[in-house]
C-alpha positions in Angstrom: 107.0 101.8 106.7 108.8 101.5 109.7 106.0 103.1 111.7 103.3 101.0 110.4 105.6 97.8 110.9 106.2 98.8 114.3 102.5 99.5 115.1 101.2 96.0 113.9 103.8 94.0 114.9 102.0 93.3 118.7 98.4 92.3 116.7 100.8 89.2 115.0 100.0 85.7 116.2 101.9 82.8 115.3 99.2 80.6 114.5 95.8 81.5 113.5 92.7 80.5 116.0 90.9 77.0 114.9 87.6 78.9 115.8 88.8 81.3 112.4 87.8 78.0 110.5 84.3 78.1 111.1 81.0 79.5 110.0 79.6 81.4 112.8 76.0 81.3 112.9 74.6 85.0 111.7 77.8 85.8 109.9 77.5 86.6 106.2 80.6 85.2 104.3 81.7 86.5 100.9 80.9 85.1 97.6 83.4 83.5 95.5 83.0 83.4 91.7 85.0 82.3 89.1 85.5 84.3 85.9 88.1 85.3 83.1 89.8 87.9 80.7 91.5 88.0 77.6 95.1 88.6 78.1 96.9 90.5 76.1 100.3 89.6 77.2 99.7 85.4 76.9 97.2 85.8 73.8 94.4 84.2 75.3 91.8 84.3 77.7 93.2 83.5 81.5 90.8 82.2 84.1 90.3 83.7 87.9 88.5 83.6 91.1 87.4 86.4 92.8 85.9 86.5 96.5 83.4 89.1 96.8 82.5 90.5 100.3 78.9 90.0 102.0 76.9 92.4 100.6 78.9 93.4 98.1 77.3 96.7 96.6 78.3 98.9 93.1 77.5 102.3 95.2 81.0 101.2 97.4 84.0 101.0 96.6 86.6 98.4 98.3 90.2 97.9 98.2 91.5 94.9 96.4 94.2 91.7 97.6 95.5 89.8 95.0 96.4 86.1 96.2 98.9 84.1 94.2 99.3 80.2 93.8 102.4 78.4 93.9 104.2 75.8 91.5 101.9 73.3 89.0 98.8 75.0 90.9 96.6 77.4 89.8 93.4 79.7 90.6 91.9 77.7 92.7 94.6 76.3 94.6 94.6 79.5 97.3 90.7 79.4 97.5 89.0 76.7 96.8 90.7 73.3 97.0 94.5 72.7 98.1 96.7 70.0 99.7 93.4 69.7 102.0 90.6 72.3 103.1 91.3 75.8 102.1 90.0 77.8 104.7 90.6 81.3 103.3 86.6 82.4 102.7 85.8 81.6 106.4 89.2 83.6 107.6 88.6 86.8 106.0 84.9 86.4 106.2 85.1 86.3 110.2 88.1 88.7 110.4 85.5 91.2 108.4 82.6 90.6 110.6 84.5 90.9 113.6 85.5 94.8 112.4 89.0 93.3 112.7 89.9 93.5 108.6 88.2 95.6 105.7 85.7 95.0 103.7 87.9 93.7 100.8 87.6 92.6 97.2 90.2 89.1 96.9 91.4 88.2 93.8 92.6 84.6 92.8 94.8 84.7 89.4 96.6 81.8 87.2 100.0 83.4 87.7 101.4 81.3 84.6 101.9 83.8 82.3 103.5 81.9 78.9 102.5 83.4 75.9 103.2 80.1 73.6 101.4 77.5 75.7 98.6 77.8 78.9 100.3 75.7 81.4 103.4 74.8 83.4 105.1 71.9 81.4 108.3 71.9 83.6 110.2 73.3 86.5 112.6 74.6 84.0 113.7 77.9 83.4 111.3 78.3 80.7 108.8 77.8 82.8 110.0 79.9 85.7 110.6 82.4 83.3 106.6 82.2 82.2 105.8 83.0 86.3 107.9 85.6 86.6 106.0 87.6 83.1 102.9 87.7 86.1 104.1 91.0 86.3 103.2 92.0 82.8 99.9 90.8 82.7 98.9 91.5 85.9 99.4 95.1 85.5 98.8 95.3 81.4 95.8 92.9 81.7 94.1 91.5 85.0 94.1 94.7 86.9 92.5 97.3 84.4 90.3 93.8 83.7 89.9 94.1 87.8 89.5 97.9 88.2 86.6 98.0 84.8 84.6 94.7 86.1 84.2 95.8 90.0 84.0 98.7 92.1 87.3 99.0 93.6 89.0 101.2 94.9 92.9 102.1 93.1 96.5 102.9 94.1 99.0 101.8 96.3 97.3 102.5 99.8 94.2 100.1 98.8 96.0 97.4 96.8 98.2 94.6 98.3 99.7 91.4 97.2 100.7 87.9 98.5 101.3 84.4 97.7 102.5 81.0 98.4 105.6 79.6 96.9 106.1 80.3 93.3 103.7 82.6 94.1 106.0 84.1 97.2 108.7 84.7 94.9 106.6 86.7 92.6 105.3 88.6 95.0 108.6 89.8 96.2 109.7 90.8 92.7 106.8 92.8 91.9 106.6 94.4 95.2 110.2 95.6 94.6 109.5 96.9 91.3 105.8 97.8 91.2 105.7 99.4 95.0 104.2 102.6 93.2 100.8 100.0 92.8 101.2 98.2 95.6 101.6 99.2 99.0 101.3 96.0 101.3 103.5 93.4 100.0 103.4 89.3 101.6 104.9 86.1 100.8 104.2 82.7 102.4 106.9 80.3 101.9 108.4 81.9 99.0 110.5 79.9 96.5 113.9 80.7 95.7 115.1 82.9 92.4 114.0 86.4 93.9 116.6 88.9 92.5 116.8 92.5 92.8 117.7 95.3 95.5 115.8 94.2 98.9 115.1 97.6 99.6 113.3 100.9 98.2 114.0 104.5 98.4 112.5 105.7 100.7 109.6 107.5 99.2 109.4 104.6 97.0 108.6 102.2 100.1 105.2 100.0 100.6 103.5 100.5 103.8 104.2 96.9 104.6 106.2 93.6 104.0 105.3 91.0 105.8 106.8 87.1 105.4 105.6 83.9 106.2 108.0 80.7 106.6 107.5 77.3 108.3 109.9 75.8 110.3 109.1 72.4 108.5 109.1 73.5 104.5 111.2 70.6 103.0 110.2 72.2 99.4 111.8 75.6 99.7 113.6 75.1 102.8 115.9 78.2 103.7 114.7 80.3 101.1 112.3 82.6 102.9 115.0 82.8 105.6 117.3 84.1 103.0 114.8 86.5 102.0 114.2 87.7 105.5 118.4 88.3 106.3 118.4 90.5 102.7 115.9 92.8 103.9 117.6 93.0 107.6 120.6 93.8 106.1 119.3 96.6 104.4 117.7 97.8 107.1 114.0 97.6 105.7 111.4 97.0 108.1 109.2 94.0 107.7 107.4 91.3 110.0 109.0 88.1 110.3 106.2 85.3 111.0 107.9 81.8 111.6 105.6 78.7 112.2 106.9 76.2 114.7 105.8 73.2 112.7 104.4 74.7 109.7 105.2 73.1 106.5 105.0 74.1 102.8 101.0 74.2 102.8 97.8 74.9 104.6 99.1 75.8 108.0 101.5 78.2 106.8 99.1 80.2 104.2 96.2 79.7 107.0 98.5 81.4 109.4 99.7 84.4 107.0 96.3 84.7 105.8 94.9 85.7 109.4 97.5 88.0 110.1 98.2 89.9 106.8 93.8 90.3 106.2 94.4 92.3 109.6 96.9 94.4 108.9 96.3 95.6 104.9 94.3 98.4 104.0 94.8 100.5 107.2 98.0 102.7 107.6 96.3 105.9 106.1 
């Protein structure tokens, strides 16, 4: 972990290129299609997107980023519309075609995980509690769903996680618990309520962590700092990415997005 941190942490940029926005002319971007899956853990069927490489063939198999919505939102929110333009197809499509990321499978869940009703009602503890049960059906449910309906590649050194708010959080908790699955680990902004060690044994440890915060969040605010001092504390190793100016939306996940594409899926 340390080594790998070390070893990306020149490639980081604070803000991502505008020209990462675009469609380049002779660039193939990935296809994004939505789907579903019964879950066992909420007792229904859950919706999801799922972005699919350019050329995406069954004879290869590709390593797989889950991407994970924040508060009131859902699947589509990370993908296809947010606060304004989502720009997450054309990011990881360009860093792909500029050999700069890997071909990779990106997968959009609805993180609300109730089992008694399908969406966020509140900001209750209820409620939080039905976010934080992501981590039962997205290893009981949405990843054998995942790992049976693609051709994917499995375990920790082809999987990673991320998300934006709510979805930061979670992505923090099951990285600490689940870093047997997964072994790049991100957050963007991530809400407050993350409990547990803030550290791994060391043969335990993800190849990376890597957090996002904005300097202008007035929705989380210090949270993500918080986060960060934990971990330094502890001594684990992890990238610190602070936007001047970014705020608790688009230019913040833009920004994480562009760097944490680069550096998943490459330190074996």
């Amino acid at each position: 972990m340390a080594d790998y941190t070390a070893k990306i942490k020149s490639d980081v940029v604070e803000f991502e290129p505008n020209s990462s926005h675009d469609e380049v002319s002779g660039v193939q971007y990935g296809t994004v299609q939505a789907s579903s899956y019964w879950s066992t853990t909420c007792n229904r069927e859950k919706k999801y997107n799922i972005l699919l490489p350019a050329g995406y063939s069954t004879s290869k198999k590709y390593p797989v980023l889950y991407v994970m919505h924040g508060y009131w939102e859902n699947q589509d929110r990370m993908i296809i519309k947010g606060n304004s333009t989502m720009y997450t197809r054309q990011i990881i499509g360009n860093a792909i075609a500029a050999g700069e990321a890997e071909d990779m499978i990106v997968v959009f869940p609805d993180i609300y995980s109730s089992a008694t009703q399908a969406s966020c009602s509140a900001m209750d503890d209820a409620n939080n509690a039905a976010y934080d049960n992501f981590i039962n059906d997205l290893t009981k449910d949405l990843m054998p769903h995942i790992e049976k309906t693609y051709s994917i590649k499995t375990g920790k050194d082809n999987t990673a996680i991320t998300g934006f708010s709510m979805g930061g959080r979670e992505a923090l908790l099951i990285g600490m618990q689940r870093s047997d699955l997964f072994g790049y680990i991100g957050s963007i902004c991530a809400a407050p309520g993350v409990t547990g060690s803030f550290n791994w044994d060391s043969d335990k440890a993800p190849y990376l962590l890597f957090m996002t915060a904005g300097s202008n969040d007035t929705v989380v605010y210090n949270s993500p700092v918080d986060y960060h001092d934990k971990f330094t504390a502890n001594g684990v190793p992890h990238i610190w990415h602070y936007v001047n100016g970014g705020y608790h939306g688009e230019n913040s996940i833009h920004a994480h997005l562009y760097n944490f594409v680069r550096a998943v899926f490459k330190a074996n």
